[in-house]
C-alpha positions in Angstrom: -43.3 248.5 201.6 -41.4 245.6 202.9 -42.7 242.4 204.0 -43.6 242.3 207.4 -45.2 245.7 207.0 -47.4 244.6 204.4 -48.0 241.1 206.8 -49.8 243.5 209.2 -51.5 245.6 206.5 -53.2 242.6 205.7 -53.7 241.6 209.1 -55.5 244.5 210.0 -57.5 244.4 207.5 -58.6 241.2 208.1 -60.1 243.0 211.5 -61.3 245.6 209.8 -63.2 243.5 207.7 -64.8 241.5 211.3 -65.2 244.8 212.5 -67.3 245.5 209.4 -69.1 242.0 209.6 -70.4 242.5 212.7 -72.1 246.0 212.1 -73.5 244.6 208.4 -74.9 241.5 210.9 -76.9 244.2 213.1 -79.5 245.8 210.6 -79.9 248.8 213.7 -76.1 249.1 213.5 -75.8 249.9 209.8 -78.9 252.1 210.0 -77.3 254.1 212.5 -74.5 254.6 210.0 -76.9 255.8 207.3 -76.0 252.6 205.3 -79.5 252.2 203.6 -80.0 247.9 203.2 -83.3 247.3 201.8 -83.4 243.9 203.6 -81.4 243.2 206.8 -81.1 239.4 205.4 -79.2 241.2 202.3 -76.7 242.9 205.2 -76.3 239.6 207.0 -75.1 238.0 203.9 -72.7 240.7 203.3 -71.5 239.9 206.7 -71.0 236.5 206.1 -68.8 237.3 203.1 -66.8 239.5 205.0 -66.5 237.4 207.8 -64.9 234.1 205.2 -62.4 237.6 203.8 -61.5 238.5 207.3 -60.6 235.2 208.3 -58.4 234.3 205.0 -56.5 238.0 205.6 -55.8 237.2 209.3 -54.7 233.8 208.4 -53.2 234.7 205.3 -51.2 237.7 206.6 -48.9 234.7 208.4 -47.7 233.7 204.8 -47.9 236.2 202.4 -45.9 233.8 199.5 -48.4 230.6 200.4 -51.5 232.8 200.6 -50.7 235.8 198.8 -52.8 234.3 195.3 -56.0 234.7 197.7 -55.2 237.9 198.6 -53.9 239.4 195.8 -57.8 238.2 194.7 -59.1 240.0 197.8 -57.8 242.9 196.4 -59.6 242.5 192.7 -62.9 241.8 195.3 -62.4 244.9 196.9 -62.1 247.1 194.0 -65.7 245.4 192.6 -67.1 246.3 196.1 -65.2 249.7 195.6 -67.0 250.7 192.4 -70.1 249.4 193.8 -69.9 251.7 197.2 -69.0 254.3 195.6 -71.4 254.6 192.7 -74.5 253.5 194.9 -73.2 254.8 198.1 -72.5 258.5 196.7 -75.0 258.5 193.5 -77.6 256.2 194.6 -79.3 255.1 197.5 -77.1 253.4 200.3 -75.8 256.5 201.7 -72.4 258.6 202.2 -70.9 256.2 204.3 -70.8 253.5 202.0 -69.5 255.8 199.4 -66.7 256.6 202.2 -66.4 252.6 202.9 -66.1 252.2 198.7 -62.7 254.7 199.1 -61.1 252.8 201.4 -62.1 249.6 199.8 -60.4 251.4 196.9 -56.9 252.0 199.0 -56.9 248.3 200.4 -57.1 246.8 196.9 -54.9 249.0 195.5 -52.3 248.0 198.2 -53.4 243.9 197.5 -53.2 243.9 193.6 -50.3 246.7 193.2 -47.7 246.2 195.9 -48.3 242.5 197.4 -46.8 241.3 194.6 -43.9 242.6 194.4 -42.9 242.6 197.8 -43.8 238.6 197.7 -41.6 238.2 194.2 -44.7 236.8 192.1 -45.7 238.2 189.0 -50.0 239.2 188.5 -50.1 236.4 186.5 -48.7 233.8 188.6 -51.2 235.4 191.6 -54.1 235.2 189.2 -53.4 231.4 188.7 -52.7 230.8 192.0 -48.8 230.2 191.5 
């Protein structure tokens, strides 16, 4: 992947991460999804995170050497969410579609901590510092 592909990776998903606030911030939107949130207060927080991610990734994607330590932790984030979703979203009790969401959390992380930095020339370690 060169550079300004991966700029727009991140870029979109920084929307998809909006797109995803703004359905966690409407408790009949995520019911409609069979995402099961005990508490719609609990899915507007969740929004709110998502919303601060989004906005780093869409403002981040412009600089990928400046920024890239915050996303390159995006991408440890999103495989915490990802083994989360998955477990609770396939084995538990949010529902399918949160075990679906967990996958593609899983891809987008994988793409943050295993490609950005190479493509940006920094070393994990450097990224984990924020180097």
């Amino acid at each position: 992947m060169n550079l300004p592909t991966l700029q727009k990776f991140v870029f979109g998903a920084g929307l998809y991460n909006l797109v995803l606030a703004a359905g966690m911030a409407v408790p009949a939107v995520t019911r409609s999804l069979g995402v099961n949130i005990a508490d719609p207060v609990l899915g507007q927080l969740i929004a709110g995170f998502l919303l601060f991610t989004a906005v780093v990734q869409v403002f981040g994607a412009r600089d990928l050497a400046t920024f890239g330590w915050v996303i390159y932790w995006e991408g440890i984030l999103r495989w915490i969410a990802a083994a989360l979703l998955i477990y609770y979203g396939f084995y538990g009790h949010l529902g399918a579609t949160a075990g679906i969401l967990g996958v593609g959390d899983f891809m987008i992380g994988a793409i943050f901590v295993l490609i950005l930095p190479g493509v940006i020339g920094k070393s994990a370690v450097s990224l984990l510092t924020g180097r």
